[in-house]
C-alpha positions, 0 to 999 in steps of 0.5 A: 515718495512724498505725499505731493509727489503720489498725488501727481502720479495719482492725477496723471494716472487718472487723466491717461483713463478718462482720455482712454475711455473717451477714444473711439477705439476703446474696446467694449467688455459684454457682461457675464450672463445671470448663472446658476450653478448644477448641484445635487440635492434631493428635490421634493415634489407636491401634487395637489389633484381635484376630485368629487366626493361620493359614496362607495355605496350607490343604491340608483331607483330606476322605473323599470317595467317589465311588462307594460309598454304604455307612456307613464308620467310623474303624478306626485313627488313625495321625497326631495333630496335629502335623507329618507328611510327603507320603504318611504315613498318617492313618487308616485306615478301613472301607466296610460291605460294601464287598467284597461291592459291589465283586464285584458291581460286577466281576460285572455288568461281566464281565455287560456285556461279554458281553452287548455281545459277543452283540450285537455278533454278533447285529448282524452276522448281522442285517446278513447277512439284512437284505442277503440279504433285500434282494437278494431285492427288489431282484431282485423289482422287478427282475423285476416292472419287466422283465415290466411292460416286456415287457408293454408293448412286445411281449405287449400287442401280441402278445396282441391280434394273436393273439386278433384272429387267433384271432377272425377265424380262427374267422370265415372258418372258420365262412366257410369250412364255410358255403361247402363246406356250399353246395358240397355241397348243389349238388355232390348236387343234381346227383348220382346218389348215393344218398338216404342216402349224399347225407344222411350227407354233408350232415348231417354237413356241417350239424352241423359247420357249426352247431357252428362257429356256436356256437363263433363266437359264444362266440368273438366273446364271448371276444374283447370280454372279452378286450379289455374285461376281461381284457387290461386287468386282466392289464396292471393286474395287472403294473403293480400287482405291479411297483409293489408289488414297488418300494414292498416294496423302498422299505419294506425300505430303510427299514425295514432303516434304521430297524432299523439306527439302532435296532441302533446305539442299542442298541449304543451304549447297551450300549457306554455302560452298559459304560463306566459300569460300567468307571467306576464301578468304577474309582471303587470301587476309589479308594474303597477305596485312599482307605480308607486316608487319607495327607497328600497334602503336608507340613505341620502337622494343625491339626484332630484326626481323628475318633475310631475307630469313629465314621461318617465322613460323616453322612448317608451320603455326605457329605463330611468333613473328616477334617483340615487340613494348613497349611504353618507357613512362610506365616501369616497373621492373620484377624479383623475390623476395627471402624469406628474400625480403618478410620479407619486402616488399609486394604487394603495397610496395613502394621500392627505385630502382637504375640501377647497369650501370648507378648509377645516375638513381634512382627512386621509384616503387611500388609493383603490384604483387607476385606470391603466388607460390614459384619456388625452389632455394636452399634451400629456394624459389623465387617468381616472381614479378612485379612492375610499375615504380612511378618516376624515374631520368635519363635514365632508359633504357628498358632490362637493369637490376634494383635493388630494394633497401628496409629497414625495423626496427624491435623494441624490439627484442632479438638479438645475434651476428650471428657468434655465431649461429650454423646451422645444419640439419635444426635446430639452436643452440648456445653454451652459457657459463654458469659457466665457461662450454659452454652449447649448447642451441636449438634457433628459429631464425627470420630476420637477418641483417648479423651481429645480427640475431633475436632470437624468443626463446630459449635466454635470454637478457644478455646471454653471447654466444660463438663466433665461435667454441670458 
């Protein structure tokens, strides 16, 4: 073929396109998507997390007293924050009638100690009577138990005798007067006496015979009395008065006991109250030394004292802080760490650490502490942590913000460019495209860098995703 005859078949060919392109019935070809292709690889992943420098070692100054509840207020301010030395004055304050409680305080306690010191004494003459009060009954059932055994072993045995001698005594003597009385009146039968000598004689001897009767009977009375009635209450009396005169004694013994458990309560309550008293004013007295308010270590005063004048402690005897002294050579960085920090680092983690303010100051902390428990951010959580400060270079001044800087490499993983990940309700997809169509495809994603994100499953290497909403 010549050249004039390719170029006519080039213009023809040319002109057959251009009429083709111009015909409404031409079909329209949809351009291929913006793709990026699934590969494995190991994808790095960088947290930066916002933490506050402090100390490890916090000495807080609180006003705390222990037994004065009066209103006190800040008179003087003597330190600022900054560095101050173990005993150095902070502020000096004042207790509203302070003074005035604490000699009433000194007055009820000087009160106390007398009022122990008498009863102590009156305890001691106490215990004197009591011993001679008991000496007394013991001597009275002493007594009372000798009468009821001589009672018993000789004058029961008297007394019956002799009342039975005594009865009989007056039988055989009224006996004996109706015997002479007889004698008489055959001895005058048969004498020559005369009439009224012979009835002198015999009336007289009839009358005392007739007294004697009468006093025999009431004799023989007294005698069934006596042992029916009198005799026996006379030894029931005895053995009553012997038993009551050993329960009188029984009764003081307790009663004295009892008298004496209550003496010692008493006392002992006394010996208390005087304790508490010594106590509580010895508490009032460091109250006051503690009005006046010193560094108990040195340090630096991180927080800023009350101002003068103002209550220290709302409501009355509260405990406030009256500052916060920290020790400048043991830092450390406290904060919180999200969910992606964890991936990690962890309790024991040596992280890198810069201040914001100050870029020339870095160093190294290491991970003392997570809190297991999350607080709620979002949709995720944040877990508080501590760390102690290894090294540091520069200034790293305490309340200033710090930045905890880690990297972590994960080999090996199937990762897609993390714009062409879709999130919605909690669950992860991306369009994939398959024989010229997008298909959607569920994922599980894991860590994530920004630009690449892990994918766990549902991607296979050399899958090619759509970016966007391509």
């Amino acid at each position: 073929m010549n050249a004039a005859t390719l170029w006519s078949a080039l213009v023809i060919l040319a002109s057959a396109s251009a009429f083709a392109d111009d015909s409404p019935t031409a079909a329209v070809v949809k351009p291929q998507p913006t793709l990026a292709t699934v590969e494995k690889g190991e994808l790095t992943l960088t947290v930066d997390q916002a933490g506050r420098i402090g100390s490890t070692r916090k000495t807080i100054i609180r006003f705390e007293p222990e037994a004065f509840d009066g209103q006190v207020t800040v008179v003087k301010v003597v330190a600022k924050p900054g560095i101050v030395r173990a005993g150095d004055v902070i502020a000096q304050l004042k207790g509203k009638d302070f003074d005035k409680k604490l000699a009433d305080l000194k007055t009820q306690l000087a009160e106390a100690t007398d009022r122990l010191a008498a009863q102590v004494e009156e305890q001691i003459v106490t215990r004197l009577d009591e011993a001679t009060t008991l000496e007394r009954s013991e001597r009275a059932a002493t007594l009372a138990a000798q009468r009821l055994k001589l009672r018993r072993e000789y004058y029961d045995t008297r007394d019956l005798e002799l009342e039975a001698l005594r009865t009989k005594g007056q039988v055989d003597n009224l006996k004996e007067q109706g015997e002479e009385l007889s004698q008489l009146e055959r001895m005058y039968n048969d004498a020559t006496l005369e009439t009224e000598t012979k009835d002198i004689v015999l009336g007289r001897a009839k009358r005392a015979f007739d007294r004697s009767q009468i006093h025999n009977r009431y004799a023989i009375k007294d005698h069934d009395f006596f042992l029916a009635i009198d005799h026996p209450n006379s030894v029931r009396e005895i053995e009553d008065n012997t038993r009551y005169a050993q329960q009188s004694l029984d009764h003081l013994r307790i009663r004295q006991r009892l008298q004496s458990m209550q003496m010692r309560l008493a006392l002992a309550g006394a010996e208390r109250s005087l304790e508490e008293l010594k106590l509580r004013l010895a508490r009032f007295e460091s109250d006051g030394a503690n009005f006046t308010v010193k560094a108990p270590v040195d340090g630096v005063i991180v927080i800023a004292l009350p101002e003068v004048g103002e209550p220290v402690g709302e409501p009355v005897g509260a405990r406030m802080v009256m500052a916060t002294i920290v020790d400048p050579s043991t830092l450390e960085v406290t904060g919180s760490f999200d969910l992606d920090a964890l991936r990690i680092i962890e309790v024991g983690s040596v992280v890198a650490a810069w201040i914001p303010n100050r870029p020339e100051s870095t160093g190294t902390v290491v991970v003392d502490e997570i809190s297991p428990i999350g607080t709620a951010a979002g949709t995720g959580a944040t877990f508080a942590y501590t760390a102690s400060v290894r090294t540091c270079d520069g200034a790293w001044p305490i309340g200033a913000e710090a930045h905890l800087v880690a990297r972590k490499a994960i080999a090996d993983c199937i990762l897609v460019d993390s714009k062409a990940i879709k999130a919605e309700k909690g669950k992860w997809t991306v369009n994939l495209w398959i024989d010229g169509k997008k298909v959607e495809r569920d994922i599980r994603i894991g860590a994530s860098d920004g630009t690449k994100t892990q994918v766990i499953s549902g991607l296979c290497v050399g899958d090619q995703a759509v970016l966007g909403d391509g």
